[in-house]
N, C-alpha and C positions, 0 to 999 in steps of 0.2 A: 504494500500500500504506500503510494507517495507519501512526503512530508507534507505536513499543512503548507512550509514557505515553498517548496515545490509545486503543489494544488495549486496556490495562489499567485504565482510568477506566472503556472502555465494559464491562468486563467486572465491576465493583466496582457499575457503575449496572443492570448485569443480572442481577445477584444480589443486589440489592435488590428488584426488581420481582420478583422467583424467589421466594417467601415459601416454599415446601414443596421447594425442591431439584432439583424433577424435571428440570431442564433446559428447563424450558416454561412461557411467561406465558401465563399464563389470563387471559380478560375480570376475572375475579373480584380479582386480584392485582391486576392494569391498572389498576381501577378502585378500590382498596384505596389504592396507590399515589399515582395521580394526585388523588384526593381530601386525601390527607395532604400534596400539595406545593400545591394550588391552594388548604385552606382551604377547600373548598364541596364540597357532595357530586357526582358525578359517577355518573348514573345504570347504572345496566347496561349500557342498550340503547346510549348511548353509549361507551360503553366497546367494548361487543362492534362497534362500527363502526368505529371506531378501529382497536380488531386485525384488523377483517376488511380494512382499507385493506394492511395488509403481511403478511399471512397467506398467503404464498407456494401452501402447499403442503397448505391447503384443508384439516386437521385443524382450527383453531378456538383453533389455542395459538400464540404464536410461540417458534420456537426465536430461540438467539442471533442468526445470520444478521439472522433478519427482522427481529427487537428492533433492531438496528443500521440496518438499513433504515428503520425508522421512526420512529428517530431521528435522523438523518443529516434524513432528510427534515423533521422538525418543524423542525431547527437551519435547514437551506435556508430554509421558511417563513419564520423568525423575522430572517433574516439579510434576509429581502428587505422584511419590514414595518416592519424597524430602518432604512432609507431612504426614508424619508416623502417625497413630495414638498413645494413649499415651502407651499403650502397647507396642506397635512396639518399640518403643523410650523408653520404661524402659528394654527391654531385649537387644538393640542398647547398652545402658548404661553400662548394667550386663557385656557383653560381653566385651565391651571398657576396663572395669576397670579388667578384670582377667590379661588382657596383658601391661597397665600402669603403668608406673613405679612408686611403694610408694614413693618412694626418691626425688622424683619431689614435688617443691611447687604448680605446676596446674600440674594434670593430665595429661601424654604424655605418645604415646609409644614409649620408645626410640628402638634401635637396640639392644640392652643387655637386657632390657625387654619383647621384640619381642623375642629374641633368647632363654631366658629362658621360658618364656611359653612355646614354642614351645618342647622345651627341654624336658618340665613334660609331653607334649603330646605324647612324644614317637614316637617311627615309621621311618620312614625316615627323619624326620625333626632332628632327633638328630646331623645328619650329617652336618645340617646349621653349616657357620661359621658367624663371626659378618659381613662381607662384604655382604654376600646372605642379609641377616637381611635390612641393607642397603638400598640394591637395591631392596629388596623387600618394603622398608616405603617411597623410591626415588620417584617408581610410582604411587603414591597418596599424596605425601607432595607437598599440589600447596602452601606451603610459602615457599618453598624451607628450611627450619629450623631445617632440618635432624631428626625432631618427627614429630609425629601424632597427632594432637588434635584431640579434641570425634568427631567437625565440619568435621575432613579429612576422619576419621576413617566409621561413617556416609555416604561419598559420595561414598567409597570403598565399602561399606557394598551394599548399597543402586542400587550399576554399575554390581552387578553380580547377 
């Protein structure tokens, strides 16, 4: 049986995805939702696959129930991609350390080392300015500390 503060997070995270009250997430919310947390748009058709994966009982919404289900299930996911083998995690590393800044006494990626990689990559990215950089290291710095350690860089890696 959940925790009461478990019950009551998931029930605060399901009336956020609830956008009209009815008791039911629609593809349309789902996908309303999941585009606001990811920062990229998130189509329909994926959306409505999504909620057809824990759509219990074949209406096309999920009730709470299911919403928990399918969440529970994404945290599973998350929890088993979050133990990389040591491969996985030495090319995590390789990767981390092309965009971390030398200059740093720990390893981080700042926005000026963000922006220079990017920079030797060519392409459209040369158009980054340091604010994109920014807001691009904004949505995965959960210390809020304006860098990326290998830990954030990691869960970025790890969510897509």
């Amino acid at each position: 049986m959940p925790s009461t503060s478990s019950s009551s997070s998931s029930s605060v995270l399901f009336a956020a995805f609830d956008k009209d009250g009815d008791g039911k997430v629609s593809a349309s919310e789902l996908r309303g939702c999941m585009s606001a947390a990811l920062g990229e748009d998130v189509s329909e058709e994926e959306a409505a696959a999504i909620l057809a994966t824990a759509d219990i009982d074949g209406d096309g919404l999920l009730d709470h129930d299911e919403f928990l289900r399918l969440s529970d299930s994404g945290h599973h996911q998350l929890q088993q991609k979050d133990q990389p083998d040591e491969e996985r995690l030495r090319c995590l590393r390789e990767a981390f350390d092309m965009y971390a800044a030398a200059e740093e006494e720990t390893a981080v990626i700042t926005p000026a080392s963000l922006r220079r990689m990017l920079t030797r990559l060519g392409s459209e990215h040369e158009r980054l300015g340091m604010e994109d950089c920014r807001a691009m290291i904004c949505r995965f710095d959960l210390d809020g500390d304006g860098v990326l350690s290998f830990h954030e860089f990691r869960v970025m890696m790890l969510m897509s």
